[in-house]
N, C-alpha and C positions, 0 to 999 in steps of 0.2 A: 179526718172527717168524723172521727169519734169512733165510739164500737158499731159495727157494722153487724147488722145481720145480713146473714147469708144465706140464700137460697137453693143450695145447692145442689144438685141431684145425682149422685154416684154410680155412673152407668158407663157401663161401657160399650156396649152399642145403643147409637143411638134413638130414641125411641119414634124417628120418622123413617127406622130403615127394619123395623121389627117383623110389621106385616107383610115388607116386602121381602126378607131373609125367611119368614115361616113358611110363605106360600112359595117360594122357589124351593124350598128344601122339599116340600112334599111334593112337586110338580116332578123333581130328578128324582125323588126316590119311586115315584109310580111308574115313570117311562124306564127305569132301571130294570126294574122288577119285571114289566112287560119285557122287555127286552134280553134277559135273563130265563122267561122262561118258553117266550115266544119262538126263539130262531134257534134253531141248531147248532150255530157256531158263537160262540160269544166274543168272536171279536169285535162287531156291531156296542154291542155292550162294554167291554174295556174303554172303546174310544169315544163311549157320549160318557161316563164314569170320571176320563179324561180331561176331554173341554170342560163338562160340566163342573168339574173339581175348581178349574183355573178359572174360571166366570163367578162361578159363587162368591171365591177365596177373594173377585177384586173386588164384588159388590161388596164385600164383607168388611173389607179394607175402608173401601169408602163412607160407611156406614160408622166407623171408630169413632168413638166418643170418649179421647184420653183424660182421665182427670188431671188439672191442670191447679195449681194456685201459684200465683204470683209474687216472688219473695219482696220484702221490700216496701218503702213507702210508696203509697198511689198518689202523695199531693203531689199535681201539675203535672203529671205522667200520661201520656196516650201511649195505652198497649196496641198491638197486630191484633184486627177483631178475625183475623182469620189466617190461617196455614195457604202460603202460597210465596210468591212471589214479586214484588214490588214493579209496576210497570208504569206508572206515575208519579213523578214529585214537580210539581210546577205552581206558577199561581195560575188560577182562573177564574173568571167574573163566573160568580154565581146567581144568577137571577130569579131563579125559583124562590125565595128565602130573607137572602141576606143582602142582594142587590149590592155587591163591592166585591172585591177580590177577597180572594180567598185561595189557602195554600192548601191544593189536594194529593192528598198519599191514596195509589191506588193499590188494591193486591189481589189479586188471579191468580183462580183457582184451579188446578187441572183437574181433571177427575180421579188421578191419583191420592191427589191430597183429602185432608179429612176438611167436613165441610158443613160442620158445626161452628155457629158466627159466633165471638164474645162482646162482648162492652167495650168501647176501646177507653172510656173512663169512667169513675165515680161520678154519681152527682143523679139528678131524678130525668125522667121521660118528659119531656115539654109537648110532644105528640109524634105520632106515629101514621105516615100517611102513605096509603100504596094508589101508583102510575103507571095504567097501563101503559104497552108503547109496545115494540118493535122489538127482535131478538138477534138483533149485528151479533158477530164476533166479540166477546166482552172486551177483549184488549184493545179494542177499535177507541179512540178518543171519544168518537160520537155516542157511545155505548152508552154514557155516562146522566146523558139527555132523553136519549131517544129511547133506549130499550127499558123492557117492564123494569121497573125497579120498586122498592119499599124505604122511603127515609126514617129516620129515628132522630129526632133532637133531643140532645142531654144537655141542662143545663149541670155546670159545674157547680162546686160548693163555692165558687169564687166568683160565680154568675156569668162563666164565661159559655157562650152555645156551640156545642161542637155536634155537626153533622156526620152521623154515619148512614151511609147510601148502601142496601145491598140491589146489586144486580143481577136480572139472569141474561144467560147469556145464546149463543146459537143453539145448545142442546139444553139446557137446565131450563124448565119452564117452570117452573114451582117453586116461590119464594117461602118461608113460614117465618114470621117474624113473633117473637114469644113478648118483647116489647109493650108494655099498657101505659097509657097515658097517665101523669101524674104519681106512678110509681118510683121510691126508690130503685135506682141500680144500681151495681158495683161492678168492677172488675171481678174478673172469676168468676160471673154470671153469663148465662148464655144468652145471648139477643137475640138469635135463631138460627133457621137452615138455610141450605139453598141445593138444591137435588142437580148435578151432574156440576160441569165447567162455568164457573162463573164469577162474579169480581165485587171486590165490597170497596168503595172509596172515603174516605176520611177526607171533614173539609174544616183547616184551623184559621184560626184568626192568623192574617200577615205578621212579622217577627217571631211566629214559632220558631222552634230548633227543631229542625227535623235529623234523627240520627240514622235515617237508613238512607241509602243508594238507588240508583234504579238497578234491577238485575237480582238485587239482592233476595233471599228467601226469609221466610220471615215464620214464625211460631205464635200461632193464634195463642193470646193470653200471655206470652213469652218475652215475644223481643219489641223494645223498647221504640215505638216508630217517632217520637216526638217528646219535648219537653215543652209544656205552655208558661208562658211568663207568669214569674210567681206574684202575687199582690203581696208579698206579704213585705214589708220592711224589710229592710238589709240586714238590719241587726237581726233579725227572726229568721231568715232565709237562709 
C-alpha cells in the first residue's frame, strides 16, 4: 500500500483504564491508612492490602496495552482486531449493510484478556456508526444484531469493504471507537476499546480463506484470521 504512516502511541496501559487505575490506587491507599491507624489489630488491614492487591493487579491486567507490530506484508491479510477467542466462522445474511451473505469470524473477549480493538486491515474508514440495543451474553449468536454495538467500515486498497463490529456484551457497557470517517487506517492501529467481556465480529466477502477454527484463541494484531482474494494478476500474486 506504499509507505505507511503510522500513528502509533507507545503505551502500556491503556489510556481508558488511567483514571480508573489512579482513583482506585488512592481509594486502597486511604482505607489502608485508616485501617492501619484506626484499629488496634492489623489484621483487618493485611486482608483488604490482600484482596485489594489481587483486584487492582486484575484490573491492571485488563487495562494492558502491549505494543504490538505486525511482521510481514498486510496485502489481502485480515489480522484478530482483538485477544480472545474465536466463537464464530459461518456465513450469515448481513442485512444492515451489505444485504447478501457474508463470512463472519467472531472473537470474545473475557475480561481476562486485554481489550484494546486493532484494524483488522489496511485501507481508509468509509464510516463509523454506533446501535444502541440490548446487552445478551456476547457469545449469544443474537448478540451480534441485537446488542449495543459500534461498526467500522474499511474500505481496502483493492476496494474490497470489510466490516468490523465491536460488541458489548452482559457486563461491558462502554464502547470507544477511536475510528473517524474518511481516515486512513492500518494495521498496527488501534480502532478502540471495549470495557469488561465483550465480542468484535469480522464480516468478509464469500471465498475468503479463513485460517482460524472455532475454539481457537487468537492475538489481537497477531494471528492471521483470514486471507482476502488477491486482485492482483497471477503473475503479480
Amino acid at each position: 500500500m506504499g509507505a505507511k504512516i503510522r500513528k502509533l502511541k507507545k503505551i502500556r496501559i491503556h489510556r481508558e483504564g488511567t483514571d480508573t487505575l489512579f482513583y482506585s490506587l488512592v481509594f486502597i491507599v486511604a482505607v489502608a491508612v485508616i485501617l492501619w491507624k484506626a484499629l488496634d489489630t492489623t489484621v483487618p488491614f493485611w486482608i483488604f492490602v490482600a484482596v485489594a492487591a489481587v483486584l487492582y493487579g486484575i484490573v491492571t491486567n485488563f487495562y494492558r496495552c502491549p505494543i504490538r507490530y505486525f511482521s510481514g506484508e498486510t496485502d489481502d491479510i485480515v489480522v484478530a482486531p482483538a485477544d480472545g477467542k474465536v466463537v464464530v466462522v459461518e456465513e450469515v445474511d448481513e442485512h444492515n449493510y451489505f444485504h447478501d451473505k457474508r463470512l463472519m469470524v467472531s472473537i470474545f473477549m473475557s475480561p481476562l484478556n486485554v481489550h484494546a480493538n486493532w484494524f483488522p486491515v489496511d485501507g481508509k474508514v468509509k464510516f463509523v456508526k454506533h446501535q444502541k440495543g440490548n446487552y445478551h451474553k456476547a457469545w449469544l449468536p443474537k448478540a451480534s444484531e441485537e446488542n449495543e454495538r459500534a461498526d467500522t467500515m474499511i474500505t481496502t486498497p483493492d476496494g474490497v469493504d470489510i466490516l468490523c463490529r465491536q460488541i458489548a456484551g452482559a457486563v461491558a457497557r462502554r464502547i470507544v471507537t477511536y475510528a473517524k470517517e474518511g481516515e486512513d487506517c492500518f494495521i498496527d492501529e488501534h480502532l478502540g476499546f471495549i470495557k469488561l467481556g465483550s465480542r468484535v465480529d469480522v464480516f468478509l466477502p464469500l471465498g475468503t480463506e479463513v485460517c482460524v477454527s472455532l475454539g481457537q484463541k487468537t492475538v489481537g494484531d497477531q494471528t492471521v484470521i483470514a486471507r482476502l482474494k488477491s486482485s492482483k494478476p497471477a503473475e503479480e500474486a
